[in-house]
C-alpha positions in Angstrom: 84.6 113.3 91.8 85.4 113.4 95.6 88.9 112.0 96.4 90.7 110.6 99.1 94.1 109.4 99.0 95.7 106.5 101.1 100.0 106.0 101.5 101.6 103.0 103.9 103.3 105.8 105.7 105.0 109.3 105.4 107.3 109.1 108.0 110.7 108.5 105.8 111.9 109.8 102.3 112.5 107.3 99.8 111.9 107.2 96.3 108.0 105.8 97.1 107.6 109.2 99.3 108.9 111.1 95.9 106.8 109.7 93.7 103.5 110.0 96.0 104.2 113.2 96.4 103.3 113.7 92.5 100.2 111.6 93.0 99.4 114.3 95.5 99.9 116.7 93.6 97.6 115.3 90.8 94.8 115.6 93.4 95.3 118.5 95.2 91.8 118.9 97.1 92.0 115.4 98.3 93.0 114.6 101.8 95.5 112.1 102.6 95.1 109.1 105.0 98.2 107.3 105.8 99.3 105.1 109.3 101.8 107.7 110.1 103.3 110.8 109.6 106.4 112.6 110.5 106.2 116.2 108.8 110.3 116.7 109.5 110.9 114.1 107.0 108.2 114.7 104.7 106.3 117.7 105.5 107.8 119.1 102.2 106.1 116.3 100.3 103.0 116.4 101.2 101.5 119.4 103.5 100.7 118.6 106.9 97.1 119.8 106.5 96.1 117.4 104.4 96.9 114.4 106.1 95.1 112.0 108.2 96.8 109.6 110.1 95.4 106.3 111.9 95.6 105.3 115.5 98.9 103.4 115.2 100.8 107.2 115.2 99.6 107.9 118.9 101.9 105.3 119.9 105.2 106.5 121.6 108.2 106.2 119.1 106.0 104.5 116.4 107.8 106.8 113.8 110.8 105.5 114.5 110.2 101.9 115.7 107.0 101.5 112.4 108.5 98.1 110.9 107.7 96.4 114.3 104.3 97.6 113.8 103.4 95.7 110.9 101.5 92.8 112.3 99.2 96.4 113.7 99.0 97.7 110.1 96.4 95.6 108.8 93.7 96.8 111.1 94.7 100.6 110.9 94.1 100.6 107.5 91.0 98.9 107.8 89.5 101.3 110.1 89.7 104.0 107.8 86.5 105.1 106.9 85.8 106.5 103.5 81.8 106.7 103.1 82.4 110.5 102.1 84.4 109.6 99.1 83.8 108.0 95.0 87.3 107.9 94.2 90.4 106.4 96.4 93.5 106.7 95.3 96.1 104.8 97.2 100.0 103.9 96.4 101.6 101.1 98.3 104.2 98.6 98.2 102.5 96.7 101.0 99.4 98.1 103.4 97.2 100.7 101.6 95.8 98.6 98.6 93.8 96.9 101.5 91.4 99.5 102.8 87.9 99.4 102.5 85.5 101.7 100.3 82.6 101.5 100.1 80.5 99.7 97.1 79.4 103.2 95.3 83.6 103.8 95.4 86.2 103.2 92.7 89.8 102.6 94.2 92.9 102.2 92.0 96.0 101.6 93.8 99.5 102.7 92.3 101.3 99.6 93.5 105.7 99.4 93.2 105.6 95.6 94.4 104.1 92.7 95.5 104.5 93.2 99.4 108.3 91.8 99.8 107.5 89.9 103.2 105.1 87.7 100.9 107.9 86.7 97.9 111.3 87.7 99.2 111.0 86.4 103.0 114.8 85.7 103.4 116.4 88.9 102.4 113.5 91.4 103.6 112.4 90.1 107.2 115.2 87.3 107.5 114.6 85.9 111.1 112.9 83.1 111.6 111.2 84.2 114.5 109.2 86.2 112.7 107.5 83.4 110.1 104.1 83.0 112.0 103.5 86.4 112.1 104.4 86.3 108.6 102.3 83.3 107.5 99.4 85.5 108.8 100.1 89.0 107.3 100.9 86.8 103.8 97.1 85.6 104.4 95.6 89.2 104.8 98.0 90.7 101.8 96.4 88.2 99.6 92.7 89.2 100.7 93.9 92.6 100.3 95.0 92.9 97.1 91.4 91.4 95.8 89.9 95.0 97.0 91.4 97.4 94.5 89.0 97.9 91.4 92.6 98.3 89.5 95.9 97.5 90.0 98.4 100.4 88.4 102.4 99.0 88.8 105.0 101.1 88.1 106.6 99.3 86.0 106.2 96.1 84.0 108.1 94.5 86.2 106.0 95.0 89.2 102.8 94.3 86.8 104.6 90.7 85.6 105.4 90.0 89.7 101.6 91.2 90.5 99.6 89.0 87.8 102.2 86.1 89.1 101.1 86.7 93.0 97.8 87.9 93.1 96.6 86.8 90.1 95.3 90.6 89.3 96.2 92.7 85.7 97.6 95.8 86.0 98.1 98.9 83.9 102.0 100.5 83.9 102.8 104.2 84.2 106.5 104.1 85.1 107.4 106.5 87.9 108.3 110.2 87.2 111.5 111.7 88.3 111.8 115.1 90.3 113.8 116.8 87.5 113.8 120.3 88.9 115.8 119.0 91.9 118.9 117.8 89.7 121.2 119.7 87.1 124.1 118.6 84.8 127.3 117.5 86.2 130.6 117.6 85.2 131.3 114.1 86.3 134.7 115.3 87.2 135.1 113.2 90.4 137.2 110.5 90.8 134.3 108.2 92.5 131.1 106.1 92.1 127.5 106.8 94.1 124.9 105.4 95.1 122.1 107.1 97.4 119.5 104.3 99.0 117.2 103.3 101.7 120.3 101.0 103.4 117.8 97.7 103.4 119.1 93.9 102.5 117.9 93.7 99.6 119.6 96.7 98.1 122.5 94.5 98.1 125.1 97.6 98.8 127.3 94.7 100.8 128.0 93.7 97.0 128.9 97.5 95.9 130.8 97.7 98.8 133.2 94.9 98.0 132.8 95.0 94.3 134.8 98.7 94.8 137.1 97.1 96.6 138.1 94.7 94.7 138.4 97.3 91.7 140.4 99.7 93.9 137.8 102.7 93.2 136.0 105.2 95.2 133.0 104.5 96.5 130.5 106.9 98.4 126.9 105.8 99.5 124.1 108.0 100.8 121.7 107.0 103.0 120.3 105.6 106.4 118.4 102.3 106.9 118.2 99.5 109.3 121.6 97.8 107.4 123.6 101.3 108.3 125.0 99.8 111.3 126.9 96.6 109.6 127.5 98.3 106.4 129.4 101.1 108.3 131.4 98.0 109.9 131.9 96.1 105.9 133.0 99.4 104.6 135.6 100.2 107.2 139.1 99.7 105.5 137.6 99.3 102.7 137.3 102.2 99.4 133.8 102.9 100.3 132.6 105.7 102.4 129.6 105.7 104.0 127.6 109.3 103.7 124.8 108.9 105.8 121.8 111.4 105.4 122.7 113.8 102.2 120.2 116.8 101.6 118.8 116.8 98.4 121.5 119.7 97.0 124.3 117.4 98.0 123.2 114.4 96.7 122.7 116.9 93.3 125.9 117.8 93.5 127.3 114.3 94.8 126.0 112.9 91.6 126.6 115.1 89.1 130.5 114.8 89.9 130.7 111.2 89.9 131.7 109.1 86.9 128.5 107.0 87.4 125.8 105.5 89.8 125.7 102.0 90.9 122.4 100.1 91.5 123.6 96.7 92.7 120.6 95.0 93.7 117.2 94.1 91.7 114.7 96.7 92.1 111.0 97.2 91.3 111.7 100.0 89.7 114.3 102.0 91.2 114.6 105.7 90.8 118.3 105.9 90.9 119.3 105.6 87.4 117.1 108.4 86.0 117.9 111.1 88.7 121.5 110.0 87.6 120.3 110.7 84.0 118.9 113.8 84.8 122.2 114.6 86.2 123.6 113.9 82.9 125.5 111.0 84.8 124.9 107.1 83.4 124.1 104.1 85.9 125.8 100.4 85.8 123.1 98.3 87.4 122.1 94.7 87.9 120.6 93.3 84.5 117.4 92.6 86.5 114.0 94.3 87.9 112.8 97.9 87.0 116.4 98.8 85.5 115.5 96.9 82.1 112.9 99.8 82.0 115.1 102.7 82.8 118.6 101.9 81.5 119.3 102.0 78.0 122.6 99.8 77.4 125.0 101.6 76.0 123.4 104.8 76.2 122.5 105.7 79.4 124.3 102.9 81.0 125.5 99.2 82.0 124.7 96.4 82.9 126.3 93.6 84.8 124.9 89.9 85.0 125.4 88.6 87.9 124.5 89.6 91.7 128.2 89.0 92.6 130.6 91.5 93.3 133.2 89.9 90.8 130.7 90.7 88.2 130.3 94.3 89.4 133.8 94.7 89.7 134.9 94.0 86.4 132.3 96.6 85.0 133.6 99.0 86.9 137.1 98.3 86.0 136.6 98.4 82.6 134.2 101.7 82.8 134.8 104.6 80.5 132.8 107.7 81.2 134.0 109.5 78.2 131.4 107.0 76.3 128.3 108.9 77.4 126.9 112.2 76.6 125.7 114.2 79.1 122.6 116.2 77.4 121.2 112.9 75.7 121.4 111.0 79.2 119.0 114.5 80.5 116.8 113.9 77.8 116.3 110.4 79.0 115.1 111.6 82.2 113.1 114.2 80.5 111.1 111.6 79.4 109.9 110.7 82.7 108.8 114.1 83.6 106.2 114.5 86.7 103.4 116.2 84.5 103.2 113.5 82.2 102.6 111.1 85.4 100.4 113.2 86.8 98.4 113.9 83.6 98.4 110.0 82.3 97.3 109.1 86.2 94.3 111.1 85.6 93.1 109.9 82.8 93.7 106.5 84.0 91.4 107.5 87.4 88.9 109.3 85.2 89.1 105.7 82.8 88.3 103.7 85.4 85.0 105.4 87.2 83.4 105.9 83.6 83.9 102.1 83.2 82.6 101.3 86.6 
């Protein structure tokens, strides 16, 4: 079996870099083609000798200016070329499920959504400026997502949202968590957390006045294109906005708060088992990948609506002393990276003995 694998892009750290990086490691030997690369945000991830970027990174700034490159990102990952190769791997939310092998080549793509500019316009691009350059990429994504041999979601969310889209079946293996980079907290701290990509659809705006409106602590980590008017909404307010946090703060950051907060609908969303690994419980939007990942009552709540009086109320009327601290760790413990990394295997090796 000769391997390649394909990623949209390894030029930030989010929870899709995180989880690659275990797809990586289930293929050691295989190279790694990706649009671009920034190894000072990711070079941890993924080694820098592996990786094989397209023509878009020779572009000044393209690392930090890459969502204005996406009516360019069709054709970069088009140009790969992969004749050397059986087996591709990729893992997208948008661009890589649409490069070409060729026909003697199986290639399952680990997919964590539908692309958002194709179902959630409004609250992922937003301007209105932007709609015919849109209406085209949505016409490639769907020719796109025909190439895969096999779709693998992670989660049945994303596998419901897929079929409904693209009219494709895929297989679910949930994401793993990185549970050597958290320990058990004491959850002495007098505050709530939440560490994100700051993007619209995240919905922190609603954490942020949710807290409020309960009078309690609120600290967010994280950088995104919302930082800026977030930083402005959270002025005056009980939130405090973090920034960039280093993995051992964000450890430590969670462990010692009385719980996370996911406020918006995820596809999956990592957040609630790295708090569980941390021995710390999550109130999330009843909604998305958090059905998969929160057990009510156990490991966490759940509030109804995507309002912040709903949030509110939850967190007025949370009790920490409710949850115990090594059974939410053994909920984490159940997403552990080798049983990813073994189950994707199998999955790959399922899938060229059937083709």
């Amino acid at each position: 079996m000769n391997v390649a694998l394909v990623h949209d892009y390894l030029n930030q750290r989010g929870g899709a870099e995180r989880v690659f990086a275990h797809v990586a490691r289930a293929f050691p030997d295989a190279p790694v083609y990706t649009a671009l690369y920034d190894p000072r945000q990711t070079g941890d991830l993924v080694d820098p000798s592996r990786v094989r970027t397209s023509y878009l990174a020779k572009i000044p700034g393209a690392n930090r200016y890459f969502r204005y490159l996406a009516p360019l990102y069709p054709g970069a990952f088009e140009s790969f070329d992969f004749h050397a190769y059986d087996t591709i791997v990729s893992s997208t939310t948008a661009w890589a499920k649409g490069v070409i092998v060729p026909r003697h080549a199986v290639h399952v793509c680990y997919i964590h959504t539908v692309s958002r500019f194709a179902f959630a316009y409004d609250s992922y691009v937003g301007s209105p400026l932007a709609r015919p350059i849109v209406r085209r990429l949505i016409a490639w994504d769907k020719r796109a997502a025909r190439r895969p041999t096999q779709f693998v979601a992670s989660s049945r969310n994303a596998a419901q949202r897929i079929e409904r889209y693209y009219g494709r079946e895929a297989l679910v293996l949930h994401c793993p968590v990185d549970l050597d980079r958290f320990t058990i907290g004491s959850g002495s701290g007098d505050y709530f957390f939440i560490a994100s990509r700051l993007l619209a659809y995240k919905r922190i705006d609603v954490a942020i006045r949710a807290a409020n409106a309960a009078r309690v602590r609120l600290l967010v980590a994280g950088t995104g294109p919302a930082e800026t008017a977030l930083r402005a909404q959270a002025r005056g307010t009980t939130t405090t906005m973090l920034g960039f946090v280093s993995d051992e703060r964000v450890n430590e950051l969670l462990g010692n708060a009385r719980a996370a907060i996911l406020p918006g609908e995820e596809d999956f969303g990592l957040l609630p088992l790295e708090a569980a690994a941390c021995g710390r419980p999550t109130i999330a939007l009843r909604a998305g990948g958090a059905l998969e990942t929160v057990v009510e009552g156990e490991t966490g709540e759940f509030f109804d609506e995507p309002a912040a009086e709903s949030l509110a109320r939850r967190l007025r009327d949370f009790d920490a002393a409710n949850y115990d601290r090594q059974r939410l760790r053994s909920h984490a413990e159940t997403f552990a990276p080798g049983r990813f990394i073994e189950r994707l295997r199998a999955i790959v090796e399922q899938i060229r003995a059937a083709r």
